[in-house]
TIFI-171292 format. One line per field, with one value per residue: residue number from 1; residue in one letter; x, y, z of N, C-alpha, C in turn. Coordinates in nm, 2 decimals. Example, Ala and Ser with C-alpha at 12.3 -4.5 7.8 and 13.67 -1.06 7.14 Angstrom:
BEGIN
i	1,2
aa	A,S
n.x	1.32,1.28
n.y	-0.57,-0.22
n.z	0.78,0.71
ca.x	1.23,1.37
ca.y	-0.45,-0.11
ca.z	0.78,0.71
c.x	1.32,1.29
c.y	-0.33,0.00
c.z	0.78,0.79
***
This chain:
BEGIN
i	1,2,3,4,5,6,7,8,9,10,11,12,13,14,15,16,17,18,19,20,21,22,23,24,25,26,27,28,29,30,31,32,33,34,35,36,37,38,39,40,41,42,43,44,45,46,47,48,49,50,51,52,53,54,55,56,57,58,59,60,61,62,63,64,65,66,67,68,69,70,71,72,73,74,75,76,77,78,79,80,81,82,83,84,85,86,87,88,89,90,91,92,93,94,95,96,97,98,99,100,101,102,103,104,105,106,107,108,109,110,111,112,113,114,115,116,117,118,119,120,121,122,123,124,125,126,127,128,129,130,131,132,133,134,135,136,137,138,139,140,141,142,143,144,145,146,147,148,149,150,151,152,153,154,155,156,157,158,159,160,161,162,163,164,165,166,167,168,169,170,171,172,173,174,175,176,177,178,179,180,181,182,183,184,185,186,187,188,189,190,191,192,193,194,195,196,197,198,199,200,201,202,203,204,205,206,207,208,209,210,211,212,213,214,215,216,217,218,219,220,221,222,223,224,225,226,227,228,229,230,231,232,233,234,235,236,237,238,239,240,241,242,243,244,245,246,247,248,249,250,251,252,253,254,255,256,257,258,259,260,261,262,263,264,265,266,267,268,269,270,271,272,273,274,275,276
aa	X,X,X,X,X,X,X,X,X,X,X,X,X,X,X,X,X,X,X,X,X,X,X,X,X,X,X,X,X,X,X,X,X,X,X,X,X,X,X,X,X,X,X,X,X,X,X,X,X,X,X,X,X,X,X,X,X,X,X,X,X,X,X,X,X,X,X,X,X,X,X,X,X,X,X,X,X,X,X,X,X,X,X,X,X,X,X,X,X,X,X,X,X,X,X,X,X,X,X,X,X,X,X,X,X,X,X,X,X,X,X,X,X,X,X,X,X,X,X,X,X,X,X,X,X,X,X,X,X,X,X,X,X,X,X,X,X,X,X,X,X,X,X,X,X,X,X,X,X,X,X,X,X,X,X,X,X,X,X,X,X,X,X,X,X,X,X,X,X,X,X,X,X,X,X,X,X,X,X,X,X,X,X,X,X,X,X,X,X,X,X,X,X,X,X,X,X,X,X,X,X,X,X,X,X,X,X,X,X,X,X,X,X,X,X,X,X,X,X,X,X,X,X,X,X,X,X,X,X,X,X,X,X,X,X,X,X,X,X,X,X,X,X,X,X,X,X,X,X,X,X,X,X,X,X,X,X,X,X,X,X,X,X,X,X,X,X,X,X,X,X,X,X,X,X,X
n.x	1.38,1.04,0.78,0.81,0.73,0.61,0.62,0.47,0.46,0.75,0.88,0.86,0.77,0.96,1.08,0.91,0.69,0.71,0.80,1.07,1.31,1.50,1.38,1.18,1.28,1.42,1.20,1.07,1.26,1.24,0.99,1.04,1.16,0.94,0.84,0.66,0.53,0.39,0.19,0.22,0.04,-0.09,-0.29,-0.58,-0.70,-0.81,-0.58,-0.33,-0.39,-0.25,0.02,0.03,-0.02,0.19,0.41,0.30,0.12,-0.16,-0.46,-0.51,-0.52,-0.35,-0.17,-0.18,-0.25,-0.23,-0.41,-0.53,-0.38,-0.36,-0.60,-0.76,-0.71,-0.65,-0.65,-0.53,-0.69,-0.96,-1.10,-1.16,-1.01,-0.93,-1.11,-1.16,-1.29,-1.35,-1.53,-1.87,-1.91,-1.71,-1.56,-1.74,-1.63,-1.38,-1.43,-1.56,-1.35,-1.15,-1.27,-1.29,-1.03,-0.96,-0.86,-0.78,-1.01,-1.06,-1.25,-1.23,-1.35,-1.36,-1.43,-1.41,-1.34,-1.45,-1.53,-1.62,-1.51,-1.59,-1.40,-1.18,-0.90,-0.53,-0.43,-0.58,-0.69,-0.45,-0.44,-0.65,-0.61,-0.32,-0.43,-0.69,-0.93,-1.23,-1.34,-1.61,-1.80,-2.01,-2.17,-2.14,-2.35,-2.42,-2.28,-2.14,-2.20,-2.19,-1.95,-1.69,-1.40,-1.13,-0.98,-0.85,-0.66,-0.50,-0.31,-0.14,0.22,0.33,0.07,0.00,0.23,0.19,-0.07,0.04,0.22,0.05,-0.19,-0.38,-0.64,-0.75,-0.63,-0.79,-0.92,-0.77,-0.84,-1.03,-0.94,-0.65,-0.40,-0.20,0.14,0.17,0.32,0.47,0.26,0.02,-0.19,-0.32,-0.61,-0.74,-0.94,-0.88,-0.62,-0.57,-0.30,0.01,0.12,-0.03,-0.18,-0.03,0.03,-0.22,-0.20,0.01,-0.09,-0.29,-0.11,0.04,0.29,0.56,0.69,1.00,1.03,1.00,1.03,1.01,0.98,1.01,0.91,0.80,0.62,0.37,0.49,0.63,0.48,0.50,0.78,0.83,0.70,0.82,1.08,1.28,1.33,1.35,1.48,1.41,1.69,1.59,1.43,1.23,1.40,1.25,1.19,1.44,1.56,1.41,1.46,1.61,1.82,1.93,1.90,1.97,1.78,1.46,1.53,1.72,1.70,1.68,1.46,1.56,1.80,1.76,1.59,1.72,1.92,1.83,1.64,1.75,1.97,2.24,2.54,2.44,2.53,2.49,2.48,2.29
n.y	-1.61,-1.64,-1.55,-1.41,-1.06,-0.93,-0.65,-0.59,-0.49,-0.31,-0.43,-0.76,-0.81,-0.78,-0.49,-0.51,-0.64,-0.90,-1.23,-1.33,-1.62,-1.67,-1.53,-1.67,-1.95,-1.89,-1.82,-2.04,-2.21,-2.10,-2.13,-2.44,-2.49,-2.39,-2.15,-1.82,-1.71,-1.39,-1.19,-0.84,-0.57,-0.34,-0.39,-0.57,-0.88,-0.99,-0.87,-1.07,-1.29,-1.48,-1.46,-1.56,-1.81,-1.85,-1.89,-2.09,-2.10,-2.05,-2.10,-2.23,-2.31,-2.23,-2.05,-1.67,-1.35,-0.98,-0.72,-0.46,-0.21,-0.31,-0.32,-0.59,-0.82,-1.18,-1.54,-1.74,-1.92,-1.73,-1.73,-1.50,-1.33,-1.05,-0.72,-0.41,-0.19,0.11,0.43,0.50,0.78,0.87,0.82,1.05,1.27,1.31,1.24,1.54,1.69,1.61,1.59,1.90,1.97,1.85,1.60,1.29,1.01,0.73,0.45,0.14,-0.20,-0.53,-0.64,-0.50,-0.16,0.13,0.46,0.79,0.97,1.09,1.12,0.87,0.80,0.70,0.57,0.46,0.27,0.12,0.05,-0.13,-0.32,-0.44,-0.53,-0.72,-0.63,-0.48,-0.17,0.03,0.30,0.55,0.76,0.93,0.91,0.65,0.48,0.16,0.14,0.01,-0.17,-0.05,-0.04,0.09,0.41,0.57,0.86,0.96,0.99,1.23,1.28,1.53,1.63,1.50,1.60,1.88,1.80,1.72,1.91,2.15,2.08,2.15,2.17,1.86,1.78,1.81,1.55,1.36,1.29,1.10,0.93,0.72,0.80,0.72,0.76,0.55,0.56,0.72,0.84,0.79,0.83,0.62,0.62,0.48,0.34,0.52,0.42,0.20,0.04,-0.10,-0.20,-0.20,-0.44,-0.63,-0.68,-0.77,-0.99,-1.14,-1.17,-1.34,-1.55,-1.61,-1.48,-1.31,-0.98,-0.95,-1.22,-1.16,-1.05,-0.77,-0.65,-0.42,-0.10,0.14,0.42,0.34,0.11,0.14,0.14,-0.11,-0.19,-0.06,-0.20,-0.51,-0.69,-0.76,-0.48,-0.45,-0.26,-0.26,-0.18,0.02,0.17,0.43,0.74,0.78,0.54,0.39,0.51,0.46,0.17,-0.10,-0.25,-0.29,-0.40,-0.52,-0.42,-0.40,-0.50,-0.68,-0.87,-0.83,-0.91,-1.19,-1.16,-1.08,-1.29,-1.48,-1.44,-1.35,-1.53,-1.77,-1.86,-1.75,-1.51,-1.16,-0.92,-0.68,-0.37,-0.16
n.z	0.71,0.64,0.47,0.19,0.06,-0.23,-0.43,-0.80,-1.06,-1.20,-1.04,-0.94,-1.24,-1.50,-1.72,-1.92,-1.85,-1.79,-1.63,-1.56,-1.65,-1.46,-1.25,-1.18,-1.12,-0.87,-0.69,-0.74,-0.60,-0.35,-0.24,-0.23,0.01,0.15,0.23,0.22,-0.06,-0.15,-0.34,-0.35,-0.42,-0.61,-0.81,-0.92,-0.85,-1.09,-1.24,-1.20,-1.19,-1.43,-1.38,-1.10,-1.17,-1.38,-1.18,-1.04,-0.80,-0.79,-0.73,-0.44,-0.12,0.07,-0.02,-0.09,-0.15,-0.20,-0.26,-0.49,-0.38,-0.09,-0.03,-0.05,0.10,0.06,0.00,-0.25,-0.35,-0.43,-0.15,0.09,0.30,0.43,0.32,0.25,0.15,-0.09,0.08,-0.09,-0.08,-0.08,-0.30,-0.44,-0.35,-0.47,-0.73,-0.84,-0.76,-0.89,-1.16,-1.17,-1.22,-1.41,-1.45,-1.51,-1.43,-1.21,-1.09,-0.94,-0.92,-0.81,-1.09,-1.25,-1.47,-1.36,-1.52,-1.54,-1.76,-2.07,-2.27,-2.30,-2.10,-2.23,-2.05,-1.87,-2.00,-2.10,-1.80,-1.79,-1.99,-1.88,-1.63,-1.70,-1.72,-1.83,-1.87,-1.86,-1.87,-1.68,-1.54,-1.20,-1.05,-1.15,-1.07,-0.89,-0.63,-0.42,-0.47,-0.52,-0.45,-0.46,-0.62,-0.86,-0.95,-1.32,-1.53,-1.71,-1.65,-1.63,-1.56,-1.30,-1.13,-1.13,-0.98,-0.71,-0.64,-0.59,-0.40,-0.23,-0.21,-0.23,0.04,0.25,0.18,0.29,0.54,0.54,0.35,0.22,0.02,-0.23,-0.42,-0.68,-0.94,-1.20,-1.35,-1.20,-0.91,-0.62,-0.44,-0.13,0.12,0.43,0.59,0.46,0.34,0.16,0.39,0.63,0.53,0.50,0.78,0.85,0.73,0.83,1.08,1.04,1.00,1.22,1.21,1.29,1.24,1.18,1.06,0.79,0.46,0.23,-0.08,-0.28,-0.53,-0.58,-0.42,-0.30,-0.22,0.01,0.30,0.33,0.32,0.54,0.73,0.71,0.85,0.70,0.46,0.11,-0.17,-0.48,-0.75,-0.92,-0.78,-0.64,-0.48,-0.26,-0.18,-0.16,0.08,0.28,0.26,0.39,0.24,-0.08,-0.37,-0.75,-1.05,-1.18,-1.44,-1.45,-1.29,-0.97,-0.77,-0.77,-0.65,-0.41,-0.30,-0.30,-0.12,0.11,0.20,0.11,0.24,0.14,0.15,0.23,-0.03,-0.12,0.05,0.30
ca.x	1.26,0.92,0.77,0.86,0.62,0.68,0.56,0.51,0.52,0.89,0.97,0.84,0.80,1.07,1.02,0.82,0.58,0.74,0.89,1.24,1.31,1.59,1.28,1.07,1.36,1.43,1.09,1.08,1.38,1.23,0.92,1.08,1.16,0.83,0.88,0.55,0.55,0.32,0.24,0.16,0.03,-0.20,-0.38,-0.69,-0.69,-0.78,-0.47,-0.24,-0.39,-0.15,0.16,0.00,-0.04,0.30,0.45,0.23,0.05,-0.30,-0.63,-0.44,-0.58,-0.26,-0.10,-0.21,-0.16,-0.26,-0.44,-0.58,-0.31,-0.38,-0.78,-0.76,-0.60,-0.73,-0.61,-0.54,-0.78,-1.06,-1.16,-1.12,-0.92,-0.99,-1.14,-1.14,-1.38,-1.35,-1.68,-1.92,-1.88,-1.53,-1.58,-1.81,-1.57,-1.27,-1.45,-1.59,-1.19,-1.05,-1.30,-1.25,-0.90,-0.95,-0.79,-0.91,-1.01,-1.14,-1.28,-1.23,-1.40,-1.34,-1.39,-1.43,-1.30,-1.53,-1.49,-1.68,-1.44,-1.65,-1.31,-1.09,-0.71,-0.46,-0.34,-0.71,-0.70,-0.33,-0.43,-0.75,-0.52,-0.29,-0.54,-0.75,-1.07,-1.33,-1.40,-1.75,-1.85,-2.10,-2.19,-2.10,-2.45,-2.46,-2.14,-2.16,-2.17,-2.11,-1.87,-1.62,-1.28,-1.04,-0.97,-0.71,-0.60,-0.42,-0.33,0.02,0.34,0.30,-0.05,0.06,0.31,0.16,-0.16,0.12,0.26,-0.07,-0.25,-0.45,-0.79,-0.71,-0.60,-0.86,-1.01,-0.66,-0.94,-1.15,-0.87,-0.54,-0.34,-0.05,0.12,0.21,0.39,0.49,0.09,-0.11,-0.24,-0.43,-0.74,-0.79,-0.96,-0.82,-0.58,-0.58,-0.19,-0.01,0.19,-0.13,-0.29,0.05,0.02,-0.34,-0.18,0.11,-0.12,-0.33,-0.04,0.11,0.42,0.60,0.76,1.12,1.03,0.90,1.09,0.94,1.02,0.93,1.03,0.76,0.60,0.25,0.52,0.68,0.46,0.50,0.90,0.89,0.63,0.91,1.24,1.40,1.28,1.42,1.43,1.50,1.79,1.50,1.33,1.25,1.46,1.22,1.22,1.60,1.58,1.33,1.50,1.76,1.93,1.89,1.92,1.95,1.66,1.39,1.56,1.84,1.68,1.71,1.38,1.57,1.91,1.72,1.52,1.88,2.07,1.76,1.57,1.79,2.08,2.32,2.54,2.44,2.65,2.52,2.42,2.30
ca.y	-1.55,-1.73,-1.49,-1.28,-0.99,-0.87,-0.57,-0.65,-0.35,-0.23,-0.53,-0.88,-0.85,-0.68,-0.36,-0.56,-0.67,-1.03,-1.30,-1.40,-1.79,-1.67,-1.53,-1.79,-2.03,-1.90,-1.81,-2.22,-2.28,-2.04,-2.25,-2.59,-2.42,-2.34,-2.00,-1.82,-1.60,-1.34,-1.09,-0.74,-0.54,-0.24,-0.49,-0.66,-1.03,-1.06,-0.90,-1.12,-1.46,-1.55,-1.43,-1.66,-1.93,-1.91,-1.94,-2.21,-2.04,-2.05,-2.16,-2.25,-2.25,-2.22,-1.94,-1.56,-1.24,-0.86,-0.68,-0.32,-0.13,-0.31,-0.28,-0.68,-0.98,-1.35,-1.71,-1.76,-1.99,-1.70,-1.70,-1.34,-1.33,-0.90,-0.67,-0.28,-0.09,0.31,0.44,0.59,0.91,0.94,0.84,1.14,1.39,1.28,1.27,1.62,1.74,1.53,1.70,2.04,2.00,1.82,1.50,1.15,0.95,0.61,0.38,0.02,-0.28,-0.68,-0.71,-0.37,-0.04,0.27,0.60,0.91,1.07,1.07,1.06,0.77,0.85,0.59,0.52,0.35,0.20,0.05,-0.07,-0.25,-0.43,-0.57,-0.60,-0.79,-0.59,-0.42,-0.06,0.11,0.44,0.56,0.88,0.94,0.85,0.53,0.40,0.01,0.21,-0.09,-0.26,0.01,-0.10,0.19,0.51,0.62,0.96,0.84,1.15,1.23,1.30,1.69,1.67,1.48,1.65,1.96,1.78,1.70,2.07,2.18,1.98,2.18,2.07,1.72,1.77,1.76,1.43,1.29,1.23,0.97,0.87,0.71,0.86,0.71,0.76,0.41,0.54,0.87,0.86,0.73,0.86,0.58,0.64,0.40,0.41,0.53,0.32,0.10,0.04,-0.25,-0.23,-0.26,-0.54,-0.75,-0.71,-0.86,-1.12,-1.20,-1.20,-1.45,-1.67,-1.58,-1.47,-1.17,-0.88,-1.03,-1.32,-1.07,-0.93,-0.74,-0.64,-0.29,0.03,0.28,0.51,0.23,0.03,0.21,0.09,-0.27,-0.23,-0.04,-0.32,-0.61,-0.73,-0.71,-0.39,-0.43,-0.17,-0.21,-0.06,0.13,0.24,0.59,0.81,0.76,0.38,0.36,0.55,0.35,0.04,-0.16,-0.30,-0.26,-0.54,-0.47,-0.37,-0.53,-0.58,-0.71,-1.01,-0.79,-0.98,-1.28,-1.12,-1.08,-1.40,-1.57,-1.37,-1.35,-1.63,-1.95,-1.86,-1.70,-1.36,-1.06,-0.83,-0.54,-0.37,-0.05
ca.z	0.65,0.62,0.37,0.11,0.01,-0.32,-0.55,-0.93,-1.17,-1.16,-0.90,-1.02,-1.35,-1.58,-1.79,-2.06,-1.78,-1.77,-1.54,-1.61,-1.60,-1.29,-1.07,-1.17,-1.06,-0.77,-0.64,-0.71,-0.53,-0.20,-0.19,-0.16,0.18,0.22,0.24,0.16,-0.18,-0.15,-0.44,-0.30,-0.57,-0.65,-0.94,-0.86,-0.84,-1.25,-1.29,-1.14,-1.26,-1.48,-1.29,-1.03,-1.27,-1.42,-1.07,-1.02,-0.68,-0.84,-0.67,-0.35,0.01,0.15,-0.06,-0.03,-0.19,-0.13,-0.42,-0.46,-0.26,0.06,0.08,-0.03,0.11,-0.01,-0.11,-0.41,-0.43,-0.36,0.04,0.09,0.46,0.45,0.26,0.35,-0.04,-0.07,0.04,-0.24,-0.05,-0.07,-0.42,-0.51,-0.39,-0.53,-0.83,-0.83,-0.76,-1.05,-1.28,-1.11,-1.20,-1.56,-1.45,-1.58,-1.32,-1.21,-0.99,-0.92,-0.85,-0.82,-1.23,-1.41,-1.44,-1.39,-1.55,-1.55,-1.85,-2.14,-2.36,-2.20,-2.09,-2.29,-1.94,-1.83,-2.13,-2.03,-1.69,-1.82,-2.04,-1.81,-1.52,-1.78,-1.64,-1.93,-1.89,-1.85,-1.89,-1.60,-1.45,-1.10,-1.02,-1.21,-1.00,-0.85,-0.45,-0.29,-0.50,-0.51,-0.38,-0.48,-0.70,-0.89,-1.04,-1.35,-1.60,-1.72,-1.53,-1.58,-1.43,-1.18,-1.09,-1.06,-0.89,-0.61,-0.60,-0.57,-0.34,-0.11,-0.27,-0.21,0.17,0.37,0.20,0.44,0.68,0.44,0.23,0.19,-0.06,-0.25,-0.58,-0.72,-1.06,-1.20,-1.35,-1.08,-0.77,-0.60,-0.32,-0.06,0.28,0.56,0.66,0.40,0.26,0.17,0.49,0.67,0.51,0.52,0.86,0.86,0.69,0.90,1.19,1.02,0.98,1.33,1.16,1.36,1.06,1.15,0.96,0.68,0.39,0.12,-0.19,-0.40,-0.57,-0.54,-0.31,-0.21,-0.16,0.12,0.44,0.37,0.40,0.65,0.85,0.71,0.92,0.57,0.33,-0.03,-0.28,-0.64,-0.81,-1.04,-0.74,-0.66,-0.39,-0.11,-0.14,-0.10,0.18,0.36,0.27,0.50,0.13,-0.26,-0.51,-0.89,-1.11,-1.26,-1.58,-1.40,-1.20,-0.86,-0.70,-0.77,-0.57,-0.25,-0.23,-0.27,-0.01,0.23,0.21,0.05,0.30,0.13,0.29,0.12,-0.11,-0.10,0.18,0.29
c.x	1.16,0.83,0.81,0.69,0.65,0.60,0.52,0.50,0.63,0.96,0.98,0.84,0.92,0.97,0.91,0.65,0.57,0.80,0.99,1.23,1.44,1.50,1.23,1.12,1.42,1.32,1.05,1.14,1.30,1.08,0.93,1.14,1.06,0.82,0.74,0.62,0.45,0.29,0.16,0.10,-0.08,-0.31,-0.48,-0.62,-0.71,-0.67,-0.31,-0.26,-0.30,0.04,0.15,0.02,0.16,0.42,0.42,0.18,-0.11,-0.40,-0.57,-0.53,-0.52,-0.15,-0.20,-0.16,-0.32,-0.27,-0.47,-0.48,-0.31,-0.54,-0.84,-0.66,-0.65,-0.62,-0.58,-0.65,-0.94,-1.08,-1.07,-1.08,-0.92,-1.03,-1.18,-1.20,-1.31,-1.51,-1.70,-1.93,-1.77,-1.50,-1.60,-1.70,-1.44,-1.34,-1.47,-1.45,-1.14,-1.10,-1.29,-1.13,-0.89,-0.87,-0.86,-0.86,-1.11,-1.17,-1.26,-1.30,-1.35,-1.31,-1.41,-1.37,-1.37,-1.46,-1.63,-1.68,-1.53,-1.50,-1.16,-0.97,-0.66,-0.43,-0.44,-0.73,-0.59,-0.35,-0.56,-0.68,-0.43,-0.36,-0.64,-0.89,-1.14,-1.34,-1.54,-1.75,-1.98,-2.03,-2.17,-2.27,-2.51,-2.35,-2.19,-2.13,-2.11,-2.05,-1.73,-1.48,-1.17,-1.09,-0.84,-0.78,-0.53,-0.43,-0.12,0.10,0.31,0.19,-0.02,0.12,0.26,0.02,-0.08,0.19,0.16,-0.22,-0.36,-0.59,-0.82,-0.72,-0.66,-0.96,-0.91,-0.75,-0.96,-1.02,-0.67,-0.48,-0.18,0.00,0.20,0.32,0.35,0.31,-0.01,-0.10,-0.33,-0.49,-0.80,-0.84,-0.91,-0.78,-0.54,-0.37,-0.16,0.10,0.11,-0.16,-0.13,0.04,-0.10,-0.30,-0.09,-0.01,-0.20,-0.27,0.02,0.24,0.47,0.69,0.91,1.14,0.95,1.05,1.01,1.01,0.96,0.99,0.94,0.66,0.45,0.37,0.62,0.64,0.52,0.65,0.94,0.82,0.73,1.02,1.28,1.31,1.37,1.38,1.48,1.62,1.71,1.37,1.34,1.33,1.43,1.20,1.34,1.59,1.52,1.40,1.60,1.89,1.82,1.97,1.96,1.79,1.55,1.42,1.65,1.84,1.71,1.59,1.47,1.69,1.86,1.65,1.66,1.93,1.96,1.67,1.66,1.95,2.21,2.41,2.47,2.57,2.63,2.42,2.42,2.41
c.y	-1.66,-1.65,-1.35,-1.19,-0.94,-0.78,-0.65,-0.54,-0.28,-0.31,-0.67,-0.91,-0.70,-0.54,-0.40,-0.66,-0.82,-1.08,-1.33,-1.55,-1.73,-1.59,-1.62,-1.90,-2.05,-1.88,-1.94,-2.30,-2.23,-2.13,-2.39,-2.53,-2.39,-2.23,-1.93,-1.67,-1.54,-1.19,-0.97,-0.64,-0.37,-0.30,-0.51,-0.77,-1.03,-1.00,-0.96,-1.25,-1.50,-1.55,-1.55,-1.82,-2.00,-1.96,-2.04,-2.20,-2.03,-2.14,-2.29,-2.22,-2.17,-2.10,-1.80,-1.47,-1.10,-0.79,-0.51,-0.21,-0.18,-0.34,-0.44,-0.81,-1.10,-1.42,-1.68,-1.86,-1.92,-1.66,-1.58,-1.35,-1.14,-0.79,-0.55,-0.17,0.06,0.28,0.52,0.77,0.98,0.95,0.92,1.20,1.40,1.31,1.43,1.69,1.70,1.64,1.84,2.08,1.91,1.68,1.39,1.05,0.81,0.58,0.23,-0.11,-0.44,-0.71,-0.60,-0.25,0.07,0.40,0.67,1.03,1.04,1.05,1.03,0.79,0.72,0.55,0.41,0.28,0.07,-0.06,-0.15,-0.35,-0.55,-0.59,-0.67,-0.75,-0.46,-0.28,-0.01,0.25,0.48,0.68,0.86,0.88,0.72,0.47,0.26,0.07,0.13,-0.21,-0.19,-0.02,0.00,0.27,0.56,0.77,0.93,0.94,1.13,1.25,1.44,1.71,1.62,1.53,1.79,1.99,1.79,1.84,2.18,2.14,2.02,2.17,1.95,1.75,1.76,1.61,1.35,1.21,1.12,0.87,0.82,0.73,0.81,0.73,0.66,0.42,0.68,0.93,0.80,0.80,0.78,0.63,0.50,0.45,0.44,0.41,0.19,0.14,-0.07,-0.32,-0.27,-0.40,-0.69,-0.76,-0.77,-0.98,-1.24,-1.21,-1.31,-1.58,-1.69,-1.60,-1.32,-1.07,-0.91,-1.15,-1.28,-1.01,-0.92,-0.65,-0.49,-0.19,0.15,0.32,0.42,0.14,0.05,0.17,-0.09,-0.30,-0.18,-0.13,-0.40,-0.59,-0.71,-0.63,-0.44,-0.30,-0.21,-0.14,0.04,0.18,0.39,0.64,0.74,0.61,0.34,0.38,0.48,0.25,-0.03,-0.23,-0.28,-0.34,-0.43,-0.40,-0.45,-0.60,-0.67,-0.84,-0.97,-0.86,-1.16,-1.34,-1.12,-1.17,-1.51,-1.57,-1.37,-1.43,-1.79,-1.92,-1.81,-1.55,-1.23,-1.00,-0.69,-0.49,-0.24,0.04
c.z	0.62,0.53,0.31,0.01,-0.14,-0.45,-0.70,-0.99,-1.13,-1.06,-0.96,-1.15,-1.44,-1.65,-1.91,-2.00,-1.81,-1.69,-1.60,-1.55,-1.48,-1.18,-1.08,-1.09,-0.94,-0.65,-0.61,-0.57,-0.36,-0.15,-0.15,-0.05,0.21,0.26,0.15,0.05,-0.22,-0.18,-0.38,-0.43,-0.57,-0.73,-0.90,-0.91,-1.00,-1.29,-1.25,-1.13,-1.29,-1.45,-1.18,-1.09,-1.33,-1.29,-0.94,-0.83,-0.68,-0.74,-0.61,-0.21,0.10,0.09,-0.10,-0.10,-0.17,-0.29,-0.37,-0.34,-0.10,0.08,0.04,0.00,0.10,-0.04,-0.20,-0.47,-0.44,-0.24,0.04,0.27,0.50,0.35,0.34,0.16,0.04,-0.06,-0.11,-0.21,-0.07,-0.20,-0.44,-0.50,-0.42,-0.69,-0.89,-0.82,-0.86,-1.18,-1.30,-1.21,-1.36,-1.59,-1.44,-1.42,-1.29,-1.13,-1.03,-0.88,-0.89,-1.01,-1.31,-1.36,-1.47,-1.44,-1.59,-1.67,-1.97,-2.24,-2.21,-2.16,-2.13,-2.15,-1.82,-1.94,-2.12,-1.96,-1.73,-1.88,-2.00,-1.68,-1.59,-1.69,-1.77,-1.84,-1.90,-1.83,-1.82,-1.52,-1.29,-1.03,-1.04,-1.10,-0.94,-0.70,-0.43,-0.29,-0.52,-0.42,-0.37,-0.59,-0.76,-1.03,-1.13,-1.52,-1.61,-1.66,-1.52,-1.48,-1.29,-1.07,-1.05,-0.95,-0.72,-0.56,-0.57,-0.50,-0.23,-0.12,-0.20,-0.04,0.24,0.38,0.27,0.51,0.65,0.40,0.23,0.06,-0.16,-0.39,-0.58,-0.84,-1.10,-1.27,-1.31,-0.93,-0.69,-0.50,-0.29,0.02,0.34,0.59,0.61,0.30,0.22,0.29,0.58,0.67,0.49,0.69,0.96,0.82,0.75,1.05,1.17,1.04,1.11,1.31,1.23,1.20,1.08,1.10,0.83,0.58,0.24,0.05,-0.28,-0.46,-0.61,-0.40,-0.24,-0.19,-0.01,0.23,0.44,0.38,0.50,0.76,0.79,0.82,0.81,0.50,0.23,-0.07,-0.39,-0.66,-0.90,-0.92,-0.71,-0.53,-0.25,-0.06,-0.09,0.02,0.34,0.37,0.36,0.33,-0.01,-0.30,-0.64,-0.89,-1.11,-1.42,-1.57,-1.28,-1.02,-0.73,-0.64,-0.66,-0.44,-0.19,-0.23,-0.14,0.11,0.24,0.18,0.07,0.23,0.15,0.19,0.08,-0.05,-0.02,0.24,0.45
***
């Protein structure tokens, strides 16, 4: 293995949205091999500074991670290597469906989080928090067009759940729109085409790295393309059904140092255990 891809909510950091000193230590250990560690993520880049930071990857030429579901890949030190926004069209009618349907809904850009909801969902309130990105309140006509990067649905599990059993609204934006749900109350919106199985594969071609020197790491449903583009998939022990099933092997948890189990056994040579 020459890099390891690796989720972080539900993968890299525990349930308390922390690193453990045994990933930290071994994420240490897989770099003195030079082994690239590259954080795939749904976040934007401000929320993943200090994860960067504590794993001392920070404002780097030479190290790399994958933000917004796929639709960015950059340095760490900055220099953006691809970028793939939602248009502002795809935006509108996503929006106009969300509100249809009474579900709080946002948009994304590099440093803020738009909303249209005049009263805020606790759950955009959440991700501002740990994406360390301010909130605005703007009309679908006030929006930042052509700083837009993603969208997310982002409403309770019921709604969710019956947005997903109910979905024939939704289906024809397919065309425009990539569709994934990241967490039992998220539905993100990307471009066409934009995953983070994709945009690792922008990344490995950057590096001229083939996906059998690839294993990546995750445990929900955006993380799906990028194990199935790796030579090694992971899944969590706390991932969902369809991750297992995708995966070639499953570690532990995330409370359980399972990031830490598969950069051991597949990166810093030792056999695996367990094995699907």
């Amino acid at each position: 293995m020459k890099l390891a891809a690796i989720d972080v909510d539900g993968t890299l950091v525990n349930s308390e949205k922390k690193l453990t000193a045994v990933v930290k230590k071994t994420i240490a250990a897989a770099r003195q091999k030079n082994i690239k560690i590259v954080i795939c993520t749904g976040r934007p880049f401000t929320g993943i500074k200090s994860i960067l930071a504590e794993l001392a990857l920070q404002n780097q030429a030479d190290q790399y991670v994958i933000c917004f579901g796929g639709a960015l890949v950059q340095k760490t030190n900055g220099r953006i290597i691809n970028l793939q926004p939602l248009a502002y069209e795809s935006y509108l009618k996503l929006e106009v469906l969300a509100r249809m349907r009474q579900l709080h809904f946002q948009a994304v850009t590099s440093e803020r989080i738009y909303t249209a909801n005049r009263n805020i969902s606790r759950y955009t309130a959440y991700e501002s928090l740990i994406t360390q990105q301010e909130i605005s309140y703007r009309t679908p006509a006030e929006m930042p067009k052509d700083a837009l990067i993603k969208a997310m649905i982002i409403d309770e599990k019921s709604k969710i759940d019956s947005l997903l059993h109910n979905w024939a609204a939704f289906a024809p934006l397919e065309k425009e729109i990539n569709f994934c749900q990241s967490s039992p109350n998220y539905i993100e919106a990307n471009a066409l085409g934009v995953n983070k199985g994709s945009a690792l594969q922008v990344l490995c071609q950057y590096l001229q790295l083939q996906p059998t020197e690839v294993m990546a790491i995750g445990d929900q449903g955006n993380d799906l393309s990028m194990l199935k583009y790796a030579g090694v998939g992971v899944a969590m022990g706390n991932a969902t059904l369809a991750v297992k099933a995708a995966a070639s092997y499953e570690t532990a948890d995330n409370d359980h140092d399972g990031v830490a189990w598969a950069i051991e056994h597949f990166c810093l040579d030792k056999a695996p255990e367990i094995v699907d």
